[in-house]
C-alpha positions in Angstrom: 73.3 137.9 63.5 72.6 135.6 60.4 74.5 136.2 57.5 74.6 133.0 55.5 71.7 130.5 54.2 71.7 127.6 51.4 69.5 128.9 48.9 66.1 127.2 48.2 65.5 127.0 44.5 62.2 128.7 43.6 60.7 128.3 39.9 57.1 130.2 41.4 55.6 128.5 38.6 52.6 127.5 40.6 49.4 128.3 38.5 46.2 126.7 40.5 42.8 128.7 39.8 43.9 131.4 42.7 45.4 129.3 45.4 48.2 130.6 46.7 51.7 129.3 46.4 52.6 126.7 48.5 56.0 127.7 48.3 55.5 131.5 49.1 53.3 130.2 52.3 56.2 127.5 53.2 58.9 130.8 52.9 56.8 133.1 54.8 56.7 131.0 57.7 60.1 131.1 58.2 59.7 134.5 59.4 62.7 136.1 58.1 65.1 136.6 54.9 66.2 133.3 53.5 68.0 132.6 50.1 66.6 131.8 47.1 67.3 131.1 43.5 65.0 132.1 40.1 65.1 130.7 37.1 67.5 132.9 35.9 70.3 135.8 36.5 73.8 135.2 37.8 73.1 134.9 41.8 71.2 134.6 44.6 69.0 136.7 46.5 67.1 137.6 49.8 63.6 137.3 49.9 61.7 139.8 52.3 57.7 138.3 53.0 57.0 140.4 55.8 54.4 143.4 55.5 56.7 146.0 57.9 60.1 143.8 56.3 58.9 144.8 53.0 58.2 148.1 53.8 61.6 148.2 55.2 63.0 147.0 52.0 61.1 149.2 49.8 61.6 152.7 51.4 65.8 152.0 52.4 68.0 154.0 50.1 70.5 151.8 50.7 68.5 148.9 49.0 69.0 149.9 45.2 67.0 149.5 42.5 69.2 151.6 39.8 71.7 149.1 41.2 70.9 146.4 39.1 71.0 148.3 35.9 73.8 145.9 33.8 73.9 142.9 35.8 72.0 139.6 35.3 69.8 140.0 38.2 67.9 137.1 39.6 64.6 137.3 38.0 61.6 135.3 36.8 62.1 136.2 33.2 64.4 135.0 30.1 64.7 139.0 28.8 64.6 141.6 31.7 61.1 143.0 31.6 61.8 146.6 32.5 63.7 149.2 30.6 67.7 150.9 32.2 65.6 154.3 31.8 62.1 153.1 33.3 61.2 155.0 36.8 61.1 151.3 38.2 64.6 151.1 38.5 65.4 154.6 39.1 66.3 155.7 42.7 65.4 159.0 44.5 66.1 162.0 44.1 65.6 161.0 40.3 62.7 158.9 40.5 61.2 161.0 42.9 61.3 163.7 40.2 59.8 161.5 36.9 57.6 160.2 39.7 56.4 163.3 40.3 56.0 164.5 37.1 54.0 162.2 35.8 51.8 161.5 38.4 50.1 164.8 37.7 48.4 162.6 35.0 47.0 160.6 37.1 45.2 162.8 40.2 41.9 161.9 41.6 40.7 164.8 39.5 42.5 164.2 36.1 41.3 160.4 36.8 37.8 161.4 37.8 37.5 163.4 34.4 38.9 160.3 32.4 35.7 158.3 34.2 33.3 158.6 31.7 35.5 157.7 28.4 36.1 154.5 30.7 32.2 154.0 31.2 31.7 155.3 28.0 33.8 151.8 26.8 32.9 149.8 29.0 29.0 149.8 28.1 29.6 150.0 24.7 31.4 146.6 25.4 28.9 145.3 27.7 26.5 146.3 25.2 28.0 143.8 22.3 28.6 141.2 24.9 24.2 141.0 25.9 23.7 141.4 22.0 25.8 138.6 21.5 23.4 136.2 24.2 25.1 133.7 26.5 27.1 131.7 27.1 30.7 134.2 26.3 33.4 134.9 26.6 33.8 137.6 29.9 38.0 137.7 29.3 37.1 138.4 25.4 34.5 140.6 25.9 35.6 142.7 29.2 38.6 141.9 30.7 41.1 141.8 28.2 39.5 144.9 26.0 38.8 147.1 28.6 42.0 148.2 30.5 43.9 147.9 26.8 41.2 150.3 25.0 41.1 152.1 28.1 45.2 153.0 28.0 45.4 153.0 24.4 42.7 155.5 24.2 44.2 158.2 27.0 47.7 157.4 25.5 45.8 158.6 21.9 47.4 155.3 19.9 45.8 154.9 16.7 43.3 151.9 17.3 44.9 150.2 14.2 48.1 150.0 16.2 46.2 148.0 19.1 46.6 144.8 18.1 50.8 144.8 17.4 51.1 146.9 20.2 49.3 144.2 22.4 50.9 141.2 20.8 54.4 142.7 21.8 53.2 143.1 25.3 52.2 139.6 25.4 56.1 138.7 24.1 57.7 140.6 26.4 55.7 139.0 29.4 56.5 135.2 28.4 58.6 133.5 30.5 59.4 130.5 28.6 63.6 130.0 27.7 62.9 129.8 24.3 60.9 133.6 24.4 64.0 135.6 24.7 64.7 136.5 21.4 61.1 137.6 20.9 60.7 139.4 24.2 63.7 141.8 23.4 63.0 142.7 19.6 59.0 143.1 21.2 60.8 145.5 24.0 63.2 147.4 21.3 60.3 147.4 19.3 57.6 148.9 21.7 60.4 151.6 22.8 60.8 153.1 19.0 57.6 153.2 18.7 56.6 155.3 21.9 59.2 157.2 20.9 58.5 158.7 17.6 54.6 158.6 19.7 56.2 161.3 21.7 58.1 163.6 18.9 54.6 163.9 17.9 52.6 165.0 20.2 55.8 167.5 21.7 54.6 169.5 18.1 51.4 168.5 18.5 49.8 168.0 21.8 46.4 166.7 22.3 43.9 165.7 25.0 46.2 162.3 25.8 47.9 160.6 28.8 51.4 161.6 26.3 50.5 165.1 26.3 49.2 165.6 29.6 52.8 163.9 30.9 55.1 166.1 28.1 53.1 169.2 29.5 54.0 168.4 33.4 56.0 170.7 35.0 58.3 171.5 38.7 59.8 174.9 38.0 61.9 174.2 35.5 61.6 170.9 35.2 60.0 168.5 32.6 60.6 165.0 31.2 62.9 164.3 28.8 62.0 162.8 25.9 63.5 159.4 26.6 61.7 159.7 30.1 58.5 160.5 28.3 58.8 156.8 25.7 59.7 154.4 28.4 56.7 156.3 30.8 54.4 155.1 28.1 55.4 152.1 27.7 55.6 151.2 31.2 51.9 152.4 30.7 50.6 150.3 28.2 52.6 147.5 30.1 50.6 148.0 33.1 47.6 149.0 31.3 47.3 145.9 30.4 48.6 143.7 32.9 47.1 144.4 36.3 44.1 145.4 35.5 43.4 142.6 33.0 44.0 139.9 34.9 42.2 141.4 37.7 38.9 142.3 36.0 38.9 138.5 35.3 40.2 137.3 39.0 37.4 139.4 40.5 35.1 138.5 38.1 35.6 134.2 38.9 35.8 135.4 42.9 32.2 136.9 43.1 30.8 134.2 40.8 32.5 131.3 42.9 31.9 133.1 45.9 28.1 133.7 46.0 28.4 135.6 49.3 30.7 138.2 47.7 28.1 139.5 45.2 25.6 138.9 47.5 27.1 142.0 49.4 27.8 143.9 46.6 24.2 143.3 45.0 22.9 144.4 48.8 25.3 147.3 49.6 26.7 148.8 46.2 28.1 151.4 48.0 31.0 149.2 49.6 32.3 148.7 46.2 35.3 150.1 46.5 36.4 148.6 49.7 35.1 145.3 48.8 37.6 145.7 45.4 40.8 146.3 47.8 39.9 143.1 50.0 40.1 141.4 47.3 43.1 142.9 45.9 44.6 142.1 49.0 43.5 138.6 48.8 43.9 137.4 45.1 48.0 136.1 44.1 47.4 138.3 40.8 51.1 136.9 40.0 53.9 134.6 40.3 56.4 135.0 42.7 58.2 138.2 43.1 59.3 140.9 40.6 62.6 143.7 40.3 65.1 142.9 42.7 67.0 146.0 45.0 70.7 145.1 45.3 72.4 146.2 48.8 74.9 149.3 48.5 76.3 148.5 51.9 75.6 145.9 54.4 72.3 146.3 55.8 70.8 144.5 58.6 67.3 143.0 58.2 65.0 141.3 60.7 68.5 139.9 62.3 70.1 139.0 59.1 73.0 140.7 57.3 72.7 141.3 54.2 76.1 142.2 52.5 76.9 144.8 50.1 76.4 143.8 46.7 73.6 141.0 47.7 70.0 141.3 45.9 66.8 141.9 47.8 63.9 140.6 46.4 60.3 141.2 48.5 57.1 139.5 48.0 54.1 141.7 48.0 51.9 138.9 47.8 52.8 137.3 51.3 53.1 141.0 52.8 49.6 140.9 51.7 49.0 137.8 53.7 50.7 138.9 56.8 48.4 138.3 59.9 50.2 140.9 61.7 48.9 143.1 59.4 45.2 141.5 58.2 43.8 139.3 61.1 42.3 135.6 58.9 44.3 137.0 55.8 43.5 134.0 54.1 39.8 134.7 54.6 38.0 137.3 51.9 36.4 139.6 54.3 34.0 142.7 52.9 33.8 144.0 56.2 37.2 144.3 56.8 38.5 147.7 57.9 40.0 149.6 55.7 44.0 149.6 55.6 46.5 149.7 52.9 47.8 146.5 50.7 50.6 146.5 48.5 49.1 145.2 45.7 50.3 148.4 43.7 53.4 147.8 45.2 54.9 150.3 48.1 57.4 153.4 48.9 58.9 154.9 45.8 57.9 152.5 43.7 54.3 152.1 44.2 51.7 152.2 41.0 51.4 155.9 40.1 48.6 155.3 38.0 47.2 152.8 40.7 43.8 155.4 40.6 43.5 154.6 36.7 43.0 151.1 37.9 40.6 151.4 40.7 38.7 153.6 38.4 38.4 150.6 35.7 37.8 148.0 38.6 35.1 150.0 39.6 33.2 150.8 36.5 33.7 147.2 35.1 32.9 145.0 37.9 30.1 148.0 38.8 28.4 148.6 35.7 29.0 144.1 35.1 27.0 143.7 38.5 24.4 146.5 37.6 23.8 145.4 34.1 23.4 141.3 34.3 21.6 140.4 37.1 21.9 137.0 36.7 25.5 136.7 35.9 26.8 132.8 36.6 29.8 130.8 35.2 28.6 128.4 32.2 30.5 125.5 32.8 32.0 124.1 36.2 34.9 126.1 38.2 37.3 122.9 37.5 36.9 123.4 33.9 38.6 127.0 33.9 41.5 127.5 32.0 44.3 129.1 33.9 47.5 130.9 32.4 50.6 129.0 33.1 52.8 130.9 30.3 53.7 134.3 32.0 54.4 135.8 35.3 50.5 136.9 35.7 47.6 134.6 37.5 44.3 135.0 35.5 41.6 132.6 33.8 42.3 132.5 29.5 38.8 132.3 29.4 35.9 132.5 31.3 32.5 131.5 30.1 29.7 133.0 31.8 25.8 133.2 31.2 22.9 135.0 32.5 
């Protein structure tokens, strides 16, 4: 049994269009744990590429997430992006308690009745985008305002707060060495906001995601009110993030790849499944994300890792696994239907992951429905990509019609 590798240093920084890493590819045919170093934090790690190694990883109790909590993990980032309290370094039974909580605010039914405040903003920005004439701006009129008016709306933030409240979420996703200082007063920030956010609405609840989550209960059991602030911020985080870049991603996909929304133009009904191919497919970031650190040795597709090692998986190779998805390189809307990790896996996968599908859905929907003859306005090369943060989407993308 392997226990010891030279770590390969590993910046991820690579930003082409939606290529995938070159690196990733190079580590995941090695077939098993190696070493790597980030950018920054005090050690190595282990990275897991795997689909059924990363499932391994990310459902083992002894591979700790709550572990890391005070060290200076290996990560990707100058400022640690998540929170001690946040459920994504939390550890069952806890986590599986928050986890549970919450999540009633995000059922297929709550999520189902939250559908038409999401069309509802949509069209209305769809609407300002065809009044406007071509060429636009699809990132400035869709992508970037939809999933952030759609969050800040169920989390009931006063829409004069949207803008600071979005330029700390930019800060705190920088990556640069020099965006330290500005990432933590943006996360220290953010957190005393959502706080005082959620003294309100415990004397005065309304019809919001803050609400809905403060009113949750297990028997006797509710979230605190610390719980409750970092929840919401990991929210608007996400809000914000995945579904952002992805609107955008999916959006350069089907207009690149005249095939794609051929299909969807001929067989609306595969929406859905066509969205979680691509999903599957598109790097929709850099690298890899929180790291588990080992609270005994564990072994690991024949390699030891020893107590007190970090564990860092990829859910962007497991995603590319062909033991899992036969051509995973290829974009297939036929493809039967079986589950990615894009929303991540285990105990620590997306619990608002059905928010997300349900903006996916109605923005590349009612986008497909409502322009017809929706191209890109200038050539694919002349794109602009974001290099700046963890997160793989186009800054802009001009389109006509």
């Amino acid at each position: 049994m392997a226990d010891n590798n030279e770590a390969i240093t590993c910046p991820f920084d690579f930003s082409e269009v939606l290529d995938f890493d070159p690196a990733l590819a190079d580590l995941m045919r090695r077939g098993s744990p190696t070493r790597i170093r980030l950018s920054y934090g005090d050690a190595d790690a282990w990275l897991v590429t795997g689909f059924e190694g990363v499932k391994q990883v990310t459902t083992d109790h002894r591979l700790s997430r709550a572990g890391i909590i005070g060290k200076d993990y290996p990560r990707m980032t100058p400022e640690p992006i998540v929170s001690p309290e946040s459920i994504n370094v939390m550890d069952p039974p806890h986590s599986s308690r928050v986890r549970h909580l919450a999540s009633q605010a995000f059922t297929q039914p709550h999520v189902e009745a939250m559908r038409h405040r999401i069309v509802r903003l949509a069209d209305l920005l769809l609407d300002e985008m065809e009044e406007q004439g071509p060429p636009t701006d699809l990132v400035r009129h869709l992508s970037d305002p939809l999933p952030q008016h759609t969050i800040m709306d169920l989390l009931g933030i006063e829409r004069q707060e949207w803008p600071r409240i979005q330029e700390s979420v930019h800060q705190l996703l920088a990556v640069g060495a020099d965006s330290k200082e500005a990432a933590a007063e943006a996360k220290a920030d953010l957190t005393a906001y959502f706080g005082k956010l959620v003294e309100q609405r415990r004397n005065s609840p309304g019809p919001d995601l803050i609400s809905a989550m403060a009113a949750a209960r297990d028997g006797q059991e509710q979230l605190d009110d610390r719980e409750l602030a970092v929840m919401a911020l990991m929210l608007a985080l996400s809000g914000q993030d995945t579904a952002t870049c992805e609107i955008s991603n999916i959006v350069y996909l089907l207009l690149t790849r005249p095939e794609l929304m051929e299909h969807l133009r001929r067989r609306p009904e595969t929406l859905t499944g066509v969205l979680h191919e691509m999903l599957r497919h598109i790097p929709f970031r850099k690298g890899v994300g929180i790291p588990r650190v080992a609270l005994e040795d564990v072994e690991l597709d024949g390699v030891r890792i020893r107590a007190g090692e970090f564990v860092h998986v990829s859910y962007l190779t497991a995603n590319r696994d062909p033991e899992r998805f036969p051509d995973p390189d290829v974009i297939d809307p036929d493809r039967p239907s079986s589950p990615h990790m894009t929303f991540g896996w285990g105990g620590h996968r997306c619990i608002a992951m059905p928010l997300a599908m349900a903006e996916l859905e109605v923005a590349i929907g009612r986008l497909i429905e409502r322009f017809p003859g929706l191209r890109l306005a200038v050539p694919p090369e002349e794109v602009r990509w974001d290099t700046e943060t963890i997160r793989r989407f186009p800054l802009e993308l001009p389109v006509a019609w």
